[in-house]
C-alpha positions as CSV (number, residue, x, y, z in Angstrom):
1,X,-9.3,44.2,-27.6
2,X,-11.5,41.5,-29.2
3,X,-11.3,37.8,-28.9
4,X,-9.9,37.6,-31.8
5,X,-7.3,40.2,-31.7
6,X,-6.1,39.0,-28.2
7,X,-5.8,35.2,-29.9
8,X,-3.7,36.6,-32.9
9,X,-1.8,38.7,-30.7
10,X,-1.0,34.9,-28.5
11,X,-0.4,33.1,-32.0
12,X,2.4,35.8,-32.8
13,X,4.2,35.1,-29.1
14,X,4.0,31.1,-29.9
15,X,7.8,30.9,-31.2
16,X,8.8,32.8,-27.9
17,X,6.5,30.7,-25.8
18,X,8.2,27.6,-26.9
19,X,11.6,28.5,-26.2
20,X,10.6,29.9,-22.9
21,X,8.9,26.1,-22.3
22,X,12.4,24.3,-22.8
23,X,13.7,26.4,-20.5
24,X,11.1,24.9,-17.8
25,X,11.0,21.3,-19.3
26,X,13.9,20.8,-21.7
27,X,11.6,18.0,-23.2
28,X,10.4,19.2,-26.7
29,X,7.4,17.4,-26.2
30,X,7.3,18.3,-22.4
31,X,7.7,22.2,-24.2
32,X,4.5,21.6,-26.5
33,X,2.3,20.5,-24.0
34,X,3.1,23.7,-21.6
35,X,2.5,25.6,-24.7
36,X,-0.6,24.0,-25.6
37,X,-1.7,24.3,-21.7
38,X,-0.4,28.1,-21.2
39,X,-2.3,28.6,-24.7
40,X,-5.9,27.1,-23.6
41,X,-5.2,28.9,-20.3
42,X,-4.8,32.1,-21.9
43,X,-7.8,32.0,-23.8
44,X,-10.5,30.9,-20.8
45,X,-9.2,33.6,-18.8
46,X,-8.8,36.5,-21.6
47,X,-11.4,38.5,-20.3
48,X,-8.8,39.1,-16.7
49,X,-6.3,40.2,-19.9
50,X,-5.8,44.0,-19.3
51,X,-5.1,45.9,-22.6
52,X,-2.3,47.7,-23.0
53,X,-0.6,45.5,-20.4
54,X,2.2,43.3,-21.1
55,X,0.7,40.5,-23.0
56,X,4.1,38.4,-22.6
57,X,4.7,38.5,-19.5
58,X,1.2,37.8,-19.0
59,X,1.5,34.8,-20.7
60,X,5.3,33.9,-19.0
61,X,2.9,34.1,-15.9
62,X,0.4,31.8,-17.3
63,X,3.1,29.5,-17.9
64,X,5.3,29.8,-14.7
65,X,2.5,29.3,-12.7
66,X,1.0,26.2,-14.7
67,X,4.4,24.3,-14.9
68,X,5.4,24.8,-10.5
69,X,1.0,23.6,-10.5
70,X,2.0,20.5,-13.2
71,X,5.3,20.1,-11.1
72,X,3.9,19.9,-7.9
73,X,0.9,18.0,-8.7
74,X,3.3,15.4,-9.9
75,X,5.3,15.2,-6.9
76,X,2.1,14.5,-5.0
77,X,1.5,11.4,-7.2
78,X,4.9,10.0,-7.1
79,X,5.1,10.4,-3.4
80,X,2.0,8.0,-3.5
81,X,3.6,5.6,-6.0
82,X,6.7,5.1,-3.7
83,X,4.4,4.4,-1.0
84,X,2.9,2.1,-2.7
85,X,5.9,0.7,-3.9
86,X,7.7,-0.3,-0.7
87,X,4.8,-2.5,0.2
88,X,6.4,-5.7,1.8
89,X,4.5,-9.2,0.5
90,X,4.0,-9.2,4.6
91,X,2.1,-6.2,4.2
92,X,-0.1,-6.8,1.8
93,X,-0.6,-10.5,3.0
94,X,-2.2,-8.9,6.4
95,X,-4.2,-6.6,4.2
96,X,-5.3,-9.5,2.4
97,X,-8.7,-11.5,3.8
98,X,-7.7,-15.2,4.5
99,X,-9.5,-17.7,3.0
100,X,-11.9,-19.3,5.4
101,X,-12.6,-22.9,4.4
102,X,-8.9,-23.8,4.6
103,X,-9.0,-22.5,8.0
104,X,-12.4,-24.9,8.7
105,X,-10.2,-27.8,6.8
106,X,-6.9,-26.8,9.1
107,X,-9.1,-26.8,12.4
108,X,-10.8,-30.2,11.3
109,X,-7.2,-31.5,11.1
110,X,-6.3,-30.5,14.6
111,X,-9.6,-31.4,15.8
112,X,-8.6,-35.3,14.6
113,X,-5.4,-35.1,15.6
114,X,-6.3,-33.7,19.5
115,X,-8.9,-37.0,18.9
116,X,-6.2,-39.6,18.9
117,X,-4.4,-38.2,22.1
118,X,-4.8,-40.4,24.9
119,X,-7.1,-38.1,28.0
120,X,-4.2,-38.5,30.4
121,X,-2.4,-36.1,27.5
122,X,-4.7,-34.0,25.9
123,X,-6.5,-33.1,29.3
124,X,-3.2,-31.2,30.7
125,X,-2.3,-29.8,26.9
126,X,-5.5,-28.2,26.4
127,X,-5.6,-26.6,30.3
128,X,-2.2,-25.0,29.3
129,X,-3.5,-23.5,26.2
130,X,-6.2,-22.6,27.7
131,X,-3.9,-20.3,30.3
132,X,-3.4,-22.5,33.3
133,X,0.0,-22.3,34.7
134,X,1.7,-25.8,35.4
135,X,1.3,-25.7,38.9
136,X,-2.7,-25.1,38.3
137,X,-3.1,-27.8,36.0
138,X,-1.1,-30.3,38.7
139,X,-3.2,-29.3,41.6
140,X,-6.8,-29.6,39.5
141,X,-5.5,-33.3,38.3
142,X,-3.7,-34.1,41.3
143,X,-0.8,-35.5,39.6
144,X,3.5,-34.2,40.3
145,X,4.2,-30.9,38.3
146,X,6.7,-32.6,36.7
147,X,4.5,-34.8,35.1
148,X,2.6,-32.2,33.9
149,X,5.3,-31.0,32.3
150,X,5.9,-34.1,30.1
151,X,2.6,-35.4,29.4
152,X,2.4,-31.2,27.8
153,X,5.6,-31.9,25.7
154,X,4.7,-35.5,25.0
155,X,1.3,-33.7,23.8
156,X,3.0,-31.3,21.4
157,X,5.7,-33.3,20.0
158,X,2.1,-35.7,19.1
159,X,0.2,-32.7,17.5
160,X,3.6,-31.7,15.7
161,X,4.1,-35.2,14.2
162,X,0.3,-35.4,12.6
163,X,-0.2,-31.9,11.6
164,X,4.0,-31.0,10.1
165,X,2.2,-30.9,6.8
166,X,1.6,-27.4,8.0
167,X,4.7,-26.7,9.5
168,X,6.4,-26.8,5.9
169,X,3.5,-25.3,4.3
170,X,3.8,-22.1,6.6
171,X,7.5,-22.3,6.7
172,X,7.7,-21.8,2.5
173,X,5.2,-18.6,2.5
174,X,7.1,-16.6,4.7
């Protein structure tokens, strides 16, 4: 069988084609572009056509096989949209690189504001964020834990007052 012959013999099977297309899609347009696909299909592979053979179930084949390939490709892709999709703003701003001069501007402001604590406050605030447990810090600056313990909250209730512009800043993004 020629090219030719074989593509005749196709356009003769189209009306069957598309009603065996809704069947799969039951979307007209769904239906044509099945056709259309099972069509161009048929065609580039016409030489693995066997003559005498069935040539519509040859081409329900062709179809069958290129809508579960359509189907399942699609699958894939909406699987990857719904991943996509549930991606929390908390996410996506940990995924997202940070701007680093407002970091330089936020750690100049700290800087300032660990400048105007008096030594007797910032020297025990900074050894506790440095690690040092309260008993450590007491022994190295000779001074009751106790006191420690204040001149620390004293410390942080300080650094809290001069930098809340960032408490409420951080507060509203989250």
């Amino acid at each position: 069988m020629t090219t030719i012959n074989l593509n005749t013999e196709i356009c003769n099977q189209l009306s069957c084609l598309e009603n065996f297309a809704m069947k799969f899609t039951a979307d007209q347009e769904d239906a044509n572009d099945l056709v259309q696909d099972t069509i161009i299909k048929a065609i580039r592979y016409h030489k693995l056509y066997q003559q005498g053979s069935n040539l519509r179930g040859w081409l329900y084949t062709i179809m069958r096989n290129t809508f579960i390939n359509d189907y399942r490709r699609d699958g894939r892709r909406r699987n990857i949209l719904t991943v996509t999709d549930d991606l929390s703003a908390q996410q996506l701003k940990n995924s997202a690189s940070s701007n680093l001069g407002v970091g330089k501007f936020v750690m100049e402001d700290i800087d300032k504001a660990m400048g105007k604590l008096q030594p007797e406050y910032s020297v025990p605030f900074l050894k506790y964020v440095e690690g040092y447990k309260y008993h450590e810090i007491a022994e190295e600056l000779n001074i009751p834990i106790g006191t420690v313990k204040t001149r620390i909250h004293v410390a942080r209730q300080s650094l809290k007052f001069q930098l809340q512009m960032y408490a409420t800043q951080s507060s509203s993004v989250c």
